[in-house]
N, C-alpha and C positions, 0 to 999 in steps of 0.2 A: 527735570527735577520734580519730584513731588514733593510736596507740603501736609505733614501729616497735624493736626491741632488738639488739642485735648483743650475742651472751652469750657469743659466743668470744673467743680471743685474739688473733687475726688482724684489719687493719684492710680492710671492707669498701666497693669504692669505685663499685659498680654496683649499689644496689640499688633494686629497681623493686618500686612498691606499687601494687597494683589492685586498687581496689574496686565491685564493680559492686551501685551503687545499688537500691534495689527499687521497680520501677515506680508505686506507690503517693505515691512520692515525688517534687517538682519541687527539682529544686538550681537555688540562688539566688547562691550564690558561693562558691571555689574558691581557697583560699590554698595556701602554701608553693608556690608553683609547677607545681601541679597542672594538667593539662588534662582536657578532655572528649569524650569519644567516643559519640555517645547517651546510654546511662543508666552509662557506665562512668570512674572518673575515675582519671588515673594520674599516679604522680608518678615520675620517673625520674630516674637518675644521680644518686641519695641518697648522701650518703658517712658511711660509722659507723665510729667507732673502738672499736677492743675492747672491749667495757662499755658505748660510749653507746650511749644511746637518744637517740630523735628525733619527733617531733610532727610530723605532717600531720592537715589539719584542711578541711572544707567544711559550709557551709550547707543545709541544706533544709528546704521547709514539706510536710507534710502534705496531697493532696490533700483536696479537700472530700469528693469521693465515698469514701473510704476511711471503713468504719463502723466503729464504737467497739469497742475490742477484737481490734480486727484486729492479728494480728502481721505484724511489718516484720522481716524477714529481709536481713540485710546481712551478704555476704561480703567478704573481706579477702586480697587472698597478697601474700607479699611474696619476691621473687627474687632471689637472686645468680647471675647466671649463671655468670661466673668463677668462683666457687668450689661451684659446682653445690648449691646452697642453696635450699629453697625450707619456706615456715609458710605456715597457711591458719589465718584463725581466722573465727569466725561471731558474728554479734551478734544477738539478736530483743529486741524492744521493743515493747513493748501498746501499742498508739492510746488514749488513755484522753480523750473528749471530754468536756466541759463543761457541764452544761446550759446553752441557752439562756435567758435571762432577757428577758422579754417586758416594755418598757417604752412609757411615752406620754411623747410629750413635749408641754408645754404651752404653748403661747403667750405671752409674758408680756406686755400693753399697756406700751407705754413711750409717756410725754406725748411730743409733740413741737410743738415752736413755731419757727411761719415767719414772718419779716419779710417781706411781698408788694410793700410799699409801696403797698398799694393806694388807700392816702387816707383820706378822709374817711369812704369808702362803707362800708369796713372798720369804720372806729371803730365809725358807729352801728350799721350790721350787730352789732356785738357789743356795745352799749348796750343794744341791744331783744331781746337774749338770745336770739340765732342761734347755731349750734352747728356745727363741722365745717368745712371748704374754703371759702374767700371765694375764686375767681374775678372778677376786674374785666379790663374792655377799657378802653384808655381814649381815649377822642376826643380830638381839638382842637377846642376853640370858635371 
């Protein structure tokens, strides 16, 4: 999330925030009205009144190739042209990854029972203690 501020007295009715993402990163989505330009995303025609602040905000993951520890570097400026106004601020943030945790997974048997209707040949097939798939074709006499 960025924090945009307007700490003057004056009410501010153009102002344009760009942040150019750090290629490390994939952006996944892009609220308050934000658009994208490559790795850069901007939000414009912001309106602040004297003292407010304002919230723009976007998603992103982490590429995979990005190794542990790696700093992410993210610039911020934010403009008022009419009132010839401009802040830069900078953010960096450790990649701090997870171990992986190495699992099995196990099969578990679950019974299952089929009605085939296969007949008679069924029943005794499993009176004389046959075990697994009864297959029957069945003629006419």
């Amino acid at each position: 999330m960025i924090t945009v501020e307007n700490t003057g007295d004056i009410d501010l009715q153009d102002v344009k925030v760009t942040d150019k993402v750090p290629g490390q990163l994939t952006i996944t989505s892009i609220g308050n009205g934000g658009t994208r330009s490559g790795s850069t995303i901007t939000w414009t025609n912001l309106v602040l009144g004297a003292g407010e602040k304002k919230d723009v905000s976007f998603t992103a993951r982490v590429n995979d190739n990005t190794g542990n520890k790696y700093l992410l570097v993210n610039d911020v400026t934010a403009v008022s042209v009419d009132h010839n106004l401009t802040d830069t601020a900078t953010d960096v943030t450790r990649v701090e990854r997870l171990p992986q945790v190495a699992g099995k997974v196990t099969p578990v048997p679950i019974p299952i029972t089929a009605k085939t209707g296969a007949g008679m040949l069924s029943l005794i097939s499993t009176l004389l203690g046959s075990t697994g798939l009864v297959a029957t074709a069945r003629k006419k006499w």
